[in-house]
Each structure stands twice: as structure tokens, then as C-alpha cells.
MARTOR-968575 format. One line per 5 residues: number of its first residue (from 1); their letters; for each residue x, y, z of N, C-alpha, C. Coordinates in steps of 0.001 Angstrom, whole numbers, m for minus. Example, Ala and Ser with C-alpha at 12.3 -4.5 7.8 and 13.67 -1.06 7.14 Angstrom:
<pts>
1	AS	13190/m5690/7800/12300/m4500/7800/13200/m3300/7800; 12850/m2250/7080/13670/m1060/7140/12900/30/7870 $
</pts>
This chain:
<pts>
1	XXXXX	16572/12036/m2177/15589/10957/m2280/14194/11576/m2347; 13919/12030/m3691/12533/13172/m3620/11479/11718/m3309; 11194/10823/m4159/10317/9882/m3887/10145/8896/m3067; 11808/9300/m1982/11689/7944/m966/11834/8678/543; 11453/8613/1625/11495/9410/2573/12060/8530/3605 $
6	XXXXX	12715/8725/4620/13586/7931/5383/13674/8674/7113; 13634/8093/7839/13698/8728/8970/13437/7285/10033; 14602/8094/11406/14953/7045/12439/14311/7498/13990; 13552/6274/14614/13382/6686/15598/13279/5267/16650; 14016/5545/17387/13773/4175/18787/14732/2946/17884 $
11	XXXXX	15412/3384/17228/16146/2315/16445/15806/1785/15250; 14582/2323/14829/13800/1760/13833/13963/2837/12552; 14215/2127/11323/14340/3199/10092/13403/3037/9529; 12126/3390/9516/11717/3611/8253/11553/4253/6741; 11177/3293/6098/11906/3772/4791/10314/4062/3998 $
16	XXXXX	9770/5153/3484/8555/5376/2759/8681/5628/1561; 7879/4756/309/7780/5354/m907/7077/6534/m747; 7011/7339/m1275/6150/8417/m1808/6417/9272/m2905; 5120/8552/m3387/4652/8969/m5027/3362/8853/m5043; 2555/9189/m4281/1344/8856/m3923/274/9104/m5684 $
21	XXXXX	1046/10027/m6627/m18/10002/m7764/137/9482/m8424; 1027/8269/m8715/941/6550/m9652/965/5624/m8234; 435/5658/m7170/137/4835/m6373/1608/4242/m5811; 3153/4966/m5952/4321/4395/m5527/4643/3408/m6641; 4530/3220/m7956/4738/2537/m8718/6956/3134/m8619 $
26	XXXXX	7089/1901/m8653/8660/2167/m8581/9399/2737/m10355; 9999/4099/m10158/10584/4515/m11093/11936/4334/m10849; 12757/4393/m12036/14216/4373/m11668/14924/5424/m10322; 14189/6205/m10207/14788/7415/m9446/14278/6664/m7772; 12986/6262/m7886/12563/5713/m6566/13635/4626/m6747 $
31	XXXXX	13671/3735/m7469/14462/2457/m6684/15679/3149/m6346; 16319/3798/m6929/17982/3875/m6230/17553/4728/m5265; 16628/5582/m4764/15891/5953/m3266/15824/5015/m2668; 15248/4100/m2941/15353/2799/m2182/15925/1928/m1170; 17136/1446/m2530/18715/1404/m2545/19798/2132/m1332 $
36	XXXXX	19513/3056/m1796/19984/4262/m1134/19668/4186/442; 18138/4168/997/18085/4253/2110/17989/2915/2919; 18318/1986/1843/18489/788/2881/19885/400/3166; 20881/1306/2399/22472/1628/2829/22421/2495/3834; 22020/2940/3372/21956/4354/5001/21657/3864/6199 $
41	XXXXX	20924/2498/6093/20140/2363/7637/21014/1317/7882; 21808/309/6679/22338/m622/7118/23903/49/8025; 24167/1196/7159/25317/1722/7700/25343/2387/8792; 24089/2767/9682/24090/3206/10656/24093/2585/11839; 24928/2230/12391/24805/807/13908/23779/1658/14983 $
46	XXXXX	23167/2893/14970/22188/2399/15771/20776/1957/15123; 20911/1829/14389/19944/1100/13530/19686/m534/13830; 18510/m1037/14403/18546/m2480/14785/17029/m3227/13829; 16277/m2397/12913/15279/m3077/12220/14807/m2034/11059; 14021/m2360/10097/13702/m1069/9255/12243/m1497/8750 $
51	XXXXX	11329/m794/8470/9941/m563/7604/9980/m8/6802; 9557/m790/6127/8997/m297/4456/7635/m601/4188; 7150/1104/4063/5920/920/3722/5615/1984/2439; 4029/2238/2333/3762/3327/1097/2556/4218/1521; 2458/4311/2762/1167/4821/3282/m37/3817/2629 $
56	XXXXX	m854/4748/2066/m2153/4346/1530/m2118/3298/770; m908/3448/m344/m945/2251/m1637/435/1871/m1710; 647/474/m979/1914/176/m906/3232/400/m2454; 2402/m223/m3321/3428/m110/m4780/2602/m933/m5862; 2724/302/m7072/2056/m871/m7329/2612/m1268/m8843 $
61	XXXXX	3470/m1452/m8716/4842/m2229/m9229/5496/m1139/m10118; 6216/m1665/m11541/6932/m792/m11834/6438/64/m12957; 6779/1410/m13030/6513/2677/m14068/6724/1613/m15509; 5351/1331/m16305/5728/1325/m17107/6371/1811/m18960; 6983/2950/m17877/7980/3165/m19207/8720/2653/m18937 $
66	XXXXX	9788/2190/m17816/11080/1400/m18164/10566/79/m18558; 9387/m795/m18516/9415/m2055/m18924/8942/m1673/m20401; 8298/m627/m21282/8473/m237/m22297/9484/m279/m23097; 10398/721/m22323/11920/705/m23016/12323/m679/m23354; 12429/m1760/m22372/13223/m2587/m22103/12331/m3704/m23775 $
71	XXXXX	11021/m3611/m23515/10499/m4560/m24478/10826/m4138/m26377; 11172/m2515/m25745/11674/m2116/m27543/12841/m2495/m27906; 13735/m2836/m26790/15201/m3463/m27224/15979/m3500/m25686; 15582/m4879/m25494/16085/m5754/m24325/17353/m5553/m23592; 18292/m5539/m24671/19562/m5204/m24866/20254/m3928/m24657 $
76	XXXXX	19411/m2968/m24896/20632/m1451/m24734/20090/m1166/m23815; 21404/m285/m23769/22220/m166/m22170/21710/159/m21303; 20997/1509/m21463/20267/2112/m20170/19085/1470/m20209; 18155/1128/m20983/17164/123/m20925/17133/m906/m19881; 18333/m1633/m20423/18690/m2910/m19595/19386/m2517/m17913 $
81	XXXXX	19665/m1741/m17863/20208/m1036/m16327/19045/m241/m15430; 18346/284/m16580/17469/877/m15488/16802/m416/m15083; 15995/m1127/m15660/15532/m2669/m14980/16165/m3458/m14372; 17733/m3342/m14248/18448/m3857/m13088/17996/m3038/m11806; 18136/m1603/m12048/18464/m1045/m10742/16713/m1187/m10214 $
86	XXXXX	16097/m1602/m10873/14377/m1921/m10352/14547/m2679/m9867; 15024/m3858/m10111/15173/m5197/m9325/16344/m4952/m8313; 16892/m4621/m7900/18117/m3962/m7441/17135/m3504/m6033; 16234/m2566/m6216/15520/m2286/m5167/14861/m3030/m4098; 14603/m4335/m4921/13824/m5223/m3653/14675/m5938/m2944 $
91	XXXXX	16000/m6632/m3789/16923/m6969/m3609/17830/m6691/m2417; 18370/m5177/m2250/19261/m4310/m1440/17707/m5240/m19; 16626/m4505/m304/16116/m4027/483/16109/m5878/1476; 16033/m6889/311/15883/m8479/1028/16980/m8764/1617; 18519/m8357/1209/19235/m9046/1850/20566/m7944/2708 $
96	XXXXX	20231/m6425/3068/20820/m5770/3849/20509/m6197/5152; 21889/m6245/5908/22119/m6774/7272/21694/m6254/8328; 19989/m6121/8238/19167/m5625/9298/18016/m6360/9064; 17365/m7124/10077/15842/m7634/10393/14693/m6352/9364; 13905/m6518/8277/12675/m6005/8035/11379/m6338/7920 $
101	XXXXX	10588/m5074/7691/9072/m5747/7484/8325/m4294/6717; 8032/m5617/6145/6887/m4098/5145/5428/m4381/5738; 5366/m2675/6152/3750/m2372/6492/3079/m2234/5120; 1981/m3140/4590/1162/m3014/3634/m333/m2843/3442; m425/m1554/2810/m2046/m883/2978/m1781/m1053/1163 $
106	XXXXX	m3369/m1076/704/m3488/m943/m207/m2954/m2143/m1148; m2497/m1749/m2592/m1893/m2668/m3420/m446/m2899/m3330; m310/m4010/m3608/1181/m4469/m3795/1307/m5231/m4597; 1757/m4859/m6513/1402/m5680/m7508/2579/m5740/m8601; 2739/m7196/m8755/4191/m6997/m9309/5415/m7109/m8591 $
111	XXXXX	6279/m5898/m9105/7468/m5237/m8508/7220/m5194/m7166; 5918/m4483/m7156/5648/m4226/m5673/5693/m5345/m4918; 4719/m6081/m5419/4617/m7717/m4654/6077/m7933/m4350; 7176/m8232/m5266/8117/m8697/m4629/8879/m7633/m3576; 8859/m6594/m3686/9585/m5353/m2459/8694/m6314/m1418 $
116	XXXXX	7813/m6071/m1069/6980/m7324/m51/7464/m8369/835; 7511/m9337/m698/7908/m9984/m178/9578/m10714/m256; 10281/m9845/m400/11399/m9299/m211/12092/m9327/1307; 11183/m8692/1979/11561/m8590/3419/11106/m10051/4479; 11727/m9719/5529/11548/m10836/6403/10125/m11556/7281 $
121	XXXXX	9594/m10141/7195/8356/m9955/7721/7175/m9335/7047; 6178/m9818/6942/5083/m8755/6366/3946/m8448/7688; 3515/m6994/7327/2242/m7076/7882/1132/m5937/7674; 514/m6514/7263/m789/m6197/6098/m1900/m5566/6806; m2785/m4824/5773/m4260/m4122/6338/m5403/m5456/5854 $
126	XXXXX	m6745/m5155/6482/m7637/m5813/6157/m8134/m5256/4438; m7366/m4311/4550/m7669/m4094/2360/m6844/m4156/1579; m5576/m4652/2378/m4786/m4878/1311/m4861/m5831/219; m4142/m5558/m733/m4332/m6645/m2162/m2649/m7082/m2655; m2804/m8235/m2324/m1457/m8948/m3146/m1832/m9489/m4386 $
131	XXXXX	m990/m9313/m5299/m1380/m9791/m6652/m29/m9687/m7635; 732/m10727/m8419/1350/m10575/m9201/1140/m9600/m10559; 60/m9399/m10812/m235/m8836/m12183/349/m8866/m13222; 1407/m9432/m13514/2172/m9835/m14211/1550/m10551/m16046; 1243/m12083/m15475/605/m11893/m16621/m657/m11393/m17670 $
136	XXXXX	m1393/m11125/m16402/m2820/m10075/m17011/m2348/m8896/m17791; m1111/m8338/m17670/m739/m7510/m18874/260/m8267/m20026; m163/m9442/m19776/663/m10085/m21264/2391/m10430/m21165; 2548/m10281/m19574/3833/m10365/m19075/4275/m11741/m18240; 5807/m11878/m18579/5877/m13510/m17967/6614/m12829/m16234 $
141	XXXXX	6530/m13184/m15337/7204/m12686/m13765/8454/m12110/m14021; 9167/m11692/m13491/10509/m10997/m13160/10506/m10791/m11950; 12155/m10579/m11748/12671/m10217/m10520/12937/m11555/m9514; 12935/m12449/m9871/12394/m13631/m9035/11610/m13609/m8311; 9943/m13391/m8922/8942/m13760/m8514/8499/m14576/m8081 $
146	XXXXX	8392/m15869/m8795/8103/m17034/m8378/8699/m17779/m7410; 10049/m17680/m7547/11051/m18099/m6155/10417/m17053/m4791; 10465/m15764/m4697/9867/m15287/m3448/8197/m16257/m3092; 7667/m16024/m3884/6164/m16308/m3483/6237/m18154/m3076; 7231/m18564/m3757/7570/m20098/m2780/8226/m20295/m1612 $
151	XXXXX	9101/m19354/m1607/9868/m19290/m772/8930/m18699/663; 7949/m18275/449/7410/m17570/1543/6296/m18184/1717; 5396/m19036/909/3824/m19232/1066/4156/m20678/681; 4988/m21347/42/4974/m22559/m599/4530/m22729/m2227; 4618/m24738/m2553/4349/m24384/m3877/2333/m23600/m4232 $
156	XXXXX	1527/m24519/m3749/592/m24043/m4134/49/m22250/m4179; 659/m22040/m3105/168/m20799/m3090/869/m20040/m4484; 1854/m20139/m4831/2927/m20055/m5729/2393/m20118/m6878; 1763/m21436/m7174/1257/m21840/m8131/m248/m20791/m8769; m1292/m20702/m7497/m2149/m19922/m7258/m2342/m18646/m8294 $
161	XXXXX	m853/m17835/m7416/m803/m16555/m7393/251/m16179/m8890; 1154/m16676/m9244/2116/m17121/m10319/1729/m17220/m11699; 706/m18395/m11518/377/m19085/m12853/m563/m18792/m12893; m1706/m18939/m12141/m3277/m18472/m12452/m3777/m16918/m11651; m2631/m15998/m11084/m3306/m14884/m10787/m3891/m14620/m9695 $
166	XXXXX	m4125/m14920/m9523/m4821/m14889/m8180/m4686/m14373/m6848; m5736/m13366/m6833/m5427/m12005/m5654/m5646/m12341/m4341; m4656/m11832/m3209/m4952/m12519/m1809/m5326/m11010/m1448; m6004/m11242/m677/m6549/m9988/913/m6032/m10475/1705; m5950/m8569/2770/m6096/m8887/3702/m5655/m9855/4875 $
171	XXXXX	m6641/m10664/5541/m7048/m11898/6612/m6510/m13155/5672; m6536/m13210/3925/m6090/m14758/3523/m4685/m15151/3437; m4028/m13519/3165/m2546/m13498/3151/m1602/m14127/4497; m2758/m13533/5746/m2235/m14526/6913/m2423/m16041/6859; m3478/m16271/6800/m3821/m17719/6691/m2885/m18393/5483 $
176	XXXXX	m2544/m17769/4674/m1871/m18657/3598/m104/m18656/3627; 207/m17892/4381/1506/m17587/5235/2449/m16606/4428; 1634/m15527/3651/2537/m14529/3031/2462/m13165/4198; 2045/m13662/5138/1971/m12173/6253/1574/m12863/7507; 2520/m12253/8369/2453/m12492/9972/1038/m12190/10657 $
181	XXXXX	480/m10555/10210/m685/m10063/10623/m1340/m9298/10430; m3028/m9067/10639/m3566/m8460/9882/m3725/m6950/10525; m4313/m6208/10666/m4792/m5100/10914/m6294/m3874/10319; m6327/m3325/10849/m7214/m1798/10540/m6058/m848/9852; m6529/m261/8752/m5506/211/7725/m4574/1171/8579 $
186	XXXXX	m5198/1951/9303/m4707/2879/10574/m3592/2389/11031; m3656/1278/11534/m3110/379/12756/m1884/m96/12139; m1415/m356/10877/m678/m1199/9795/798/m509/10278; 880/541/10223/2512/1234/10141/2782/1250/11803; 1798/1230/12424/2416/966/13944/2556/m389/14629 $
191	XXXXX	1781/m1170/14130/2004/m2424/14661/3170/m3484/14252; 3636/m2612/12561/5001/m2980/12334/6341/m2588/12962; 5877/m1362/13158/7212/m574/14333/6891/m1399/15596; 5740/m1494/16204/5936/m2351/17527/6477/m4085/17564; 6528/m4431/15984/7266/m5468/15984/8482/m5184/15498 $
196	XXXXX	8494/m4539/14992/10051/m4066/14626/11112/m3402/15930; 10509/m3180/17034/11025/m2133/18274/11371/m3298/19397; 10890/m4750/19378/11601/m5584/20063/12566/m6356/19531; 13458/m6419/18115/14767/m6709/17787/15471/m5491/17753; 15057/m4294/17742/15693/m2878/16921/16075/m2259/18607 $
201	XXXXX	15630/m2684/19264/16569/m2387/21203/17650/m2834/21143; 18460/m3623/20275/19593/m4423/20773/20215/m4244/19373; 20746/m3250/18308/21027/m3065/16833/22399/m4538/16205; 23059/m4713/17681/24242/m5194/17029/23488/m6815/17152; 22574/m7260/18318/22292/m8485/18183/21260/m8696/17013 $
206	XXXXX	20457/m7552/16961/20021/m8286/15355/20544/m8315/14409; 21684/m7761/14072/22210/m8001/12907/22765/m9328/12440; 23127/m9724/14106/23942/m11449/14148/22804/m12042/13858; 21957/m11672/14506/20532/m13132/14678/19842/m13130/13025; 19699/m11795/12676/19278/m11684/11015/19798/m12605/9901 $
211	XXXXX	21559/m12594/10362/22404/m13698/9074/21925/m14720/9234; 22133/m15560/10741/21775/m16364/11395/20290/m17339/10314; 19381/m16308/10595/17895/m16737/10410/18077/m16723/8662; 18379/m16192/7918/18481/m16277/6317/19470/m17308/5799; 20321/m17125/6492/21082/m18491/5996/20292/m20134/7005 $
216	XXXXX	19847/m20063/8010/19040/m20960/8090/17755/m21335/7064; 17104/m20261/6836/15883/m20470/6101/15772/m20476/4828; 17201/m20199/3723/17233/m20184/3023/16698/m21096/2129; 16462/m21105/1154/15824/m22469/m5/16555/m23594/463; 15702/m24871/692/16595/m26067/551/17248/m26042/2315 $
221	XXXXX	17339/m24990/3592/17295/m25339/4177/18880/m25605/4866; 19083/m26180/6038/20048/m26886/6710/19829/m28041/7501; 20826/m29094/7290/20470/m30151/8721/20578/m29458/9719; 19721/m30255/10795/19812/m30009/12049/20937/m29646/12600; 22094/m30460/12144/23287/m30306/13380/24237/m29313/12699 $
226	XXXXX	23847/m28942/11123/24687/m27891/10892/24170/m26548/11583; 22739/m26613/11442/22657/m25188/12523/22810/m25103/13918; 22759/m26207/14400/23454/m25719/15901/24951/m25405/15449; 25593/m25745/14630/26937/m25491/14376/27320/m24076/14149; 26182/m23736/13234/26529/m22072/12852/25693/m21499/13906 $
231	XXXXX	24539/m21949/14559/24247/m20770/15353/26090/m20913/17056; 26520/m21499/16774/27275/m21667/18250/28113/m20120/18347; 28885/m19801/17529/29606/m18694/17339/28724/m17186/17645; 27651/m17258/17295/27225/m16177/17385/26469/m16188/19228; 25823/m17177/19047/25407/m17451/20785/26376/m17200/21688 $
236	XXXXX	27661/m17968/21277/28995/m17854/22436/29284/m16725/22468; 28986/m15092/21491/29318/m14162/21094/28482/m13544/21885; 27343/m13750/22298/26324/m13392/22780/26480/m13241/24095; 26710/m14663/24344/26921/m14987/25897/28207/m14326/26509; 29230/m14269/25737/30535/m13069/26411/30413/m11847/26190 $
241	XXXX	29174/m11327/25788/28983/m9977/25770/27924/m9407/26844; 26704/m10449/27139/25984/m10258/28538/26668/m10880/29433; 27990/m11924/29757/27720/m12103/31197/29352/m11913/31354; 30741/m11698/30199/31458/m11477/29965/31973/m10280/30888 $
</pts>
């Protein structure tokens, strides 16, 4: 994993782009790094949470030569695969069976945006920049863009950031509900591990409470009485394992 760096401590995996001289722009080789280390952490049971961050410049979306390739002929093969395994990256990283959160300094545009917001949690510097960029280069969203940025902020913000562009900082990304919290750029990769280090003490209960919370929050939701229904099994699971 030359461009993705990975390492465990107190239960916590973090997972780092680094490509620091295209700013972490995701290449085919980084995403299956990616990929890769969010199998590794899912497969490791003492593993109870993971971070994804990029140091300085979170991502700032994808190398474009594979969206090159892909626009000279949509269709062939490796063209069309390497832009799977791009999307593939945010993907693994949204729905592997561990609680996450991306620490974000810098840009996160595009591709990047969705690795973002991808995860369960965000939490951002006072310089960071969210931004689709998408169509300012003459491009319509991918990856399910537009579904994340609703799914996480609602329609307007969606609408905002989607259709008319529009860059969040910082302090607005909290207020507009694409990030839990803000920080001093310094402060960004530790204050995610210190939220990441009170589910990541207990590896096997977050993994239950993680399904739990995604299939609750999913699009569209659950009645009330179906989630006391599905949370019962895992609680009763809970409860014969502390007092059992």
C-alpha cells in the first residue's frame, strides 16, 4: 500500500492517504490501498473504529487520467473497472463493519467529498473546504454523490452543493450538518481518535451497534416499533454478555 498507510493503536485503525504531491487525489493504486486497508481493519477483531484522513489535504478527488480514459470510451474494460474500483473505495470504506470518521484538513473535492462523506462521522479543520467540483469541470456527479450529500445534510444543502456548487468551510459544514466538529488544523486527527477511542474500547460491541445505527438511518428510515424490534437481539446480546 505505497499510497495508503495504515496503522493500529488503542483499537483504533487509522487509515492515511498519502500522496501528498497531487494533494491525495485518488489513483487506481490508492483506491484498492484503500480497499485493502479497510479489509484489514474490518478483519481484525481488535479493531473497534477506524480514521481516515490525508494529513494536510484530505483528497482531492480523482487522478484525472482514469476519468480521461473512461470519457474516451466508457465502455472498455479496464477503463470502466478502474472507475469501479474508485468508487469501490469510498464504498468498502462506507459500509465495512466498523464505526468511522474522517479527519478533514484541507480539500475534499469530488471523489474526495464522497470518501467523506462516506463515513459515519466527520470531523473537520477551521480550513477545510468541501466542494463537489464536479460540475465546474464540465462534469455531471458520480459515485452517488448526490444521494450522500442528502443523505447527510438534507435536500437543500444537497441542492446547494450538487447543483449550484457551492463550497462549505470549516465552522458552516457543522452548522449545516455535514460534520460533527470543528477544530485547529493541528487538533483535527486527534480529536477524531478521541472520538473514535470511546466505541473502539469495546471492538465486538461496536460492530453490533454500527449495523444497528445504518440500517436504522438508512434512506427512508424505520418505524418506531420496527427498531425497537431489531435493536432487541443485539441489546439482549449485550445484556448476557455484561451481566451473563
Amino acid at each position: 500500500m505505497t499510497e495508503v498507510s495504515y496503522a493500529v493503536a488503542d483499537g483504533i485503525a487509522t487509515i492515511t492517504l498519502d500522496a501528498p504531491d497531487r494533494r491525495n487525489a485518488l489513483s487506481v493504486e490508492m483506491s484498492r490501498g484503500l480497499i485493502d486497508a479497510a479489509r484489514t481493519a474490518e478483519a481484525d477483531p481488535e479493531v473497534g473504529a477506524v480514521v481516515v484522513t490525508g494529513g494536510a489535504h484530505f483528497c482531492a478527488g480523482a487522478v484525472r487520467e482514469v476519468l480521461a480514459d473512461v470519457g474516451r470510451d466508457p465502455v472498455e474494460d479496464a477503463a470502466y473497472r478502474n472507475l469501479e474500483t474508485v468508487y469501490a473505495a469510498f464504498t468498502t470504506i462506507g459500509t465495512i463493519d466498523l464505526p468511522t470518521i474522517a479527519a478533514v484538513r484541507g480539500a475534499a473535492v469530488g471523489a474526495g467529498l464522497n470518501l467523506a462523506l462516506s463515513t459515519d462521522l466527520r470531523i473537520v479543520s477551521r480550513t477545510a473546504r468541501l466542494l463537489p467540483g464536479f460540475a465546474q469541470i464540465g462534469l455531471h456527479p458520480g459515485g452517488g454523490h448526490l444521494s450522500l450529500l442528502h443523505r447527510t445534510a438534507g435536500r437543500e444543502t444537497a441542492a446547494a452543493m450538487g447543483l449550484f456548487g457551492e463550497e462549505v468551510r470549516g465552522a458552516r459544514a457543522v452548522e449545516l450538518g455535514l460534520a460533527w466538529a470543528v477544530h485547529e488544523d493541528e487538533q483535527v486527527e486527534q480529536a477524531a481518535r478521541d472520538v473514535a477511542a470511546r466505541v473502539a474500547a469495546d471492538p465486538e460491541l461496536a460492530r453490533r451497534l454500527v449495523r444497528s445505527f445504518r440500517r436504522e438511518t438508512a434512506p427512508g428510515g424505520l418505524p418506531w416499533e420496527v427498531a425497537v424490534e431489531l435493536e432487541r437481539s443485539p441489546q439482549m446480546w449485550s445484556l448476557r454478555r455484561k451481566h451473563g
